[in-house]
C-alpha positions in Angstrom: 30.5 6.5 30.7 30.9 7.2 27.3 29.3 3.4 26.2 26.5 4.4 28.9 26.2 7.3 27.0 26.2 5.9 23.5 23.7 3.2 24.3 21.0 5.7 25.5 20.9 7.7 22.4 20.8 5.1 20.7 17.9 3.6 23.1 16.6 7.0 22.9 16.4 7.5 19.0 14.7 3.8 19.1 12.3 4.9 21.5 11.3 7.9 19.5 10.8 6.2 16.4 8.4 3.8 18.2 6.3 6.8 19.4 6.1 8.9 16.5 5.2 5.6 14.3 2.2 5.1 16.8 1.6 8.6 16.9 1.5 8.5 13.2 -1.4 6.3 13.3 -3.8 9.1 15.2 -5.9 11.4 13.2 -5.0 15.6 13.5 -8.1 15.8 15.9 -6.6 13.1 18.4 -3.4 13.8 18.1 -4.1 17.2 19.4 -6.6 16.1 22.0 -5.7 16.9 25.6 -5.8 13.7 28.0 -4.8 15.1 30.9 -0.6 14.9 30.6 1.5 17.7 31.7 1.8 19.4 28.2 -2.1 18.1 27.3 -2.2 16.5 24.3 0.1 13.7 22.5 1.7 16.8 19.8 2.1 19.2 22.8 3.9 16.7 24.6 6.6 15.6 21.7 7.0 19.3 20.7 7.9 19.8 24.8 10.6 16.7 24.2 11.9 18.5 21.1 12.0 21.9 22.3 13.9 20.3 26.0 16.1 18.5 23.7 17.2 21.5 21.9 17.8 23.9 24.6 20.3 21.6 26.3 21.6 20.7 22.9 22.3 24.7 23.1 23.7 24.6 26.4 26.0 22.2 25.6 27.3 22.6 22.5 26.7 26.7 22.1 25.4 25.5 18.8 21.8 25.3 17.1 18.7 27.4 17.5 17.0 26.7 20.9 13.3 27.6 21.5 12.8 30.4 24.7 10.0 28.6 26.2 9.1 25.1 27.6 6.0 24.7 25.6 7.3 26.3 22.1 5.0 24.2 19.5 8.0 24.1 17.0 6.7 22.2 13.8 2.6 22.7 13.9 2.3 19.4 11.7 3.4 16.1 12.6 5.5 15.5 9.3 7.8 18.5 9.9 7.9 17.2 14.0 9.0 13.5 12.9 11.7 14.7 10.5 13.2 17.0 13.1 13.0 14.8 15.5 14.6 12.4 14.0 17.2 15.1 12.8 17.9 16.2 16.7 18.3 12.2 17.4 21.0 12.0 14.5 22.7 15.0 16.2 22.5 13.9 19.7 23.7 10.6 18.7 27.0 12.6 16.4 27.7 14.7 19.4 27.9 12.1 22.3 30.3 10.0 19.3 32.5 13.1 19.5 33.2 12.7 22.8 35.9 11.5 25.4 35.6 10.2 28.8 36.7 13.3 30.4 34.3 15.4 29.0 31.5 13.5 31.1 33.1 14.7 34.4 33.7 18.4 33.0 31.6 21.1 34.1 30.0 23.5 32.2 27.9 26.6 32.8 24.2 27.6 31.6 21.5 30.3 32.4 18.2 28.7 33.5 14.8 30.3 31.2 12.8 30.6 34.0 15.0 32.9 35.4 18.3 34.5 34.8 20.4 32.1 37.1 23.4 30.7 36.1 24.6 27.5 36.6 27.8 25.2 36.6 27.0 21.5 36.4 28.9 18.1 35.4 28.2 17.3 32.2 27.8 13.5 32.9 25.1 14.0 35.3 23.3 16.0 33.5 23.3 14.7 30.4 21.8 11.6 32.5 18.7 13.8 33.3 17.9 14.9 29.4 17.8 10.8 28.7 15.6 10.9 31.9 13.4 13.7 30.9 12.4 12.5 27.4 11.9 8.4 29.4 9.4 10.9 31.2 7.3 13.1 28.9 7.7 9.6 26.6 5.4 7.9 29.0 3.0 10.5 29.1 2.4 10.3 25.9 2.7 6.7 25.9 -0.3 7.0 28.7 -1.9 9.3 26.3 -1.9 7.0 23.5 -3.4 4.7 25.5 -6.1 6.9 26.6 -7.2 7.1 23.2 -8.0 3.4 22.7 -4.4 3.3 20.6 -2.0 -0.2 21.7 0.1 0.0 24.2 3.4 -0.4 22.6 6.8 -1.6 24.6 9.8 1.2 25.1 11.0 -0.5 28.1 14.9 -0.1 28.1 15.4 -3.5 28.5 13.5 -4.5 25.4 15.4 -2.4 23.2 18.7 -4.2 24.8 17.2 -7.7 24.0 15.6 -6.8 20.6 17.4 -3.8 19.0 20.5 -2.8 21.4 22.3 -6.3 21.6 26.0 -4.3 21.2 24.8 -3.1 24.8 23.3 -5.7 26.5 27.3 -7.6 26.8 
């Protein structure tokens, strides 16, 4: 579990950086322009991945400042997004390093925002579904891109194995 683990934050740092370089392209105006995705426009969307990201780097780790809402716009301009993006990648990426195959099959407990439930869950599984979640909201702003004439560009799993994640694909 722990290689599985390794190899999609690794896959998802690559992924990111691929976005937020097309993203980069956009002018303010389009990047803020709804298309229709759940969080409405491309910046919306990557601050909803950043602000998901963060409040189950919280849960897990009881450490870092984790926004109260789903739809927090954390950094307003794209330059202050990218840079903490790429700083929660670096941290994801340190944490899952520090950890040991047990750990994946621990529980742990967290209180839900929506409501004031708490909850005990593997650690393994769950940490599946944050990989999942940002896979997700990436496509929709992949779909958004596209929606705005921008290329299509590839963040297929597979493709970062072949190109980028060859210590994965044995």
């Amino acid at each position: 579990m722990l290689d599985h683990f390794r190899m999609f934050a690794d896959y998802n740092n690559w992924a990111n950086r691929r976005l937020y370089a097309a993203a980069a392209e956009l002018p303010d105006s389009e990047l803020r322009q709804s298309k229709g995705a759940f969080f409405g426009s491309v910046h919306a969307t990557l601050n909803h991945i950043l602000a998901a990201d963060r409040i189950w780097m919280k849960r897990f780790t009881g450490e870092g400042d984790a926004p109260t809402a789903l739809d927090a716009t954390l950094h307003d301009d794209f330059a202050s997004l990218a840079s903490a993006r790429e700083r929660e990648d670096a941290r994801m990426i340190a944490w899952i390093d520090g950890l040991d195959e047990a750990r994946f099959a621990a529980t742990f407990n967290y209180t839900t925002l929506s409501s004031p439930v708490s909850i005990t869950q593997k650690l393994g599984p769950t940490l599946a579904h944050v990989f999942n979640h940002q896979t997700h909201h990436r496509g929709q702003a992949h779909a958004t891109l596209t929606a705005l004439g921008r290329p299509s560009i590839v963040l297929d799993l597979a493709f970062f194995l072949w190109t980028e994640g060859e210590k994965w694909a044995r």
